[in-house]
N, C-alpha and C positions, 0 to 999 in steps of 0.2 A: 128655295124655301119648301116647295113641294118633295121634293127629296128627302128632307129635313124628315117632315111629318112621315112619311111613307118607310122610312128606317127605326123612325122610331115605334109608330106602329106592328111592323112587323118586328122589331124587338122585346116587345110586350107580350105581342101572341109567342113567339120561341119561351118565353118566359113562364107564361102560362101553360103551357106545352112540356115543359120542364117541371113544373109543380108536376102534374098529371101526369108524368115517368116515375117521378121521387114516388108518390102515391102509389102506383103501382109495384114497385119497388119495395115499400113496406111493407100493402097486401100481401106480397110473395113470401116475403120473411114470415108474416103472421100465419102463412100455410094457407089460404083463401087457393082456389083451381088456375092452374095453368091458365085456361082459356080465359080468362080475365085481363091478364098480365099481356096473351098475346093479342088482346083486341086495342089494349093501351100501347103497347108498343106499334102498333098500326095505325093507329093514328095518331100517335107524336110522326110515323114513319111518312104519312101523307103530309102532314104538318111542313115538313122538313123540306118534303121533293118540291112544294112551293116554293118556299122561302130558303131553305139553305141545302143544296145539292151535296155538298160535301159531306153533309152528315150524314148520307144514306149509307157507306158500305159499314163504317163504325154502329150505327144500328141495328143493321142488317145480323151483323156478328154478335152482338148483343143478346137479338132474339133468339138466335139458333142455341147460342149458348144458355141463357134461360130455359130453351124447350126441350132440353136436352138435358137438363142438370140434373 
């Protein structure tokens, strides 16, 4: 039961975590400063290293390729 609650919990923060990429995301498109986009990708990026480890290198690659674009 406690499992139950505790995945879905943390399924909600990844969720919300995800809104707040998307967002950033559009910022980018709408031209708003880099340094916005990389302080959101840093924390979707600590977000992630809690709760889902797999997603750190596909992030990782993500930001570089943003800070580079």
């Amino acid at each position: 039961m406690a499992m139950v609650v505790i995945e879905g919990i943390t399924s909600l923060i990844l969720l919300i975590l995800g809104l707040v990429i998307l967002l950033g995301m559009l910022y980018f498109i709408m031209g708003l400063p880099k340094i916005i986009i990389f302080l959101l990708s840093l924390a979707f990026m600590l977000g992630s290293l809690v709760l889902e480890p797999l997603m750190i290198p596909a992030l990782i690659l993500l930001m570089i390729v943003k800070l580079f674009k």
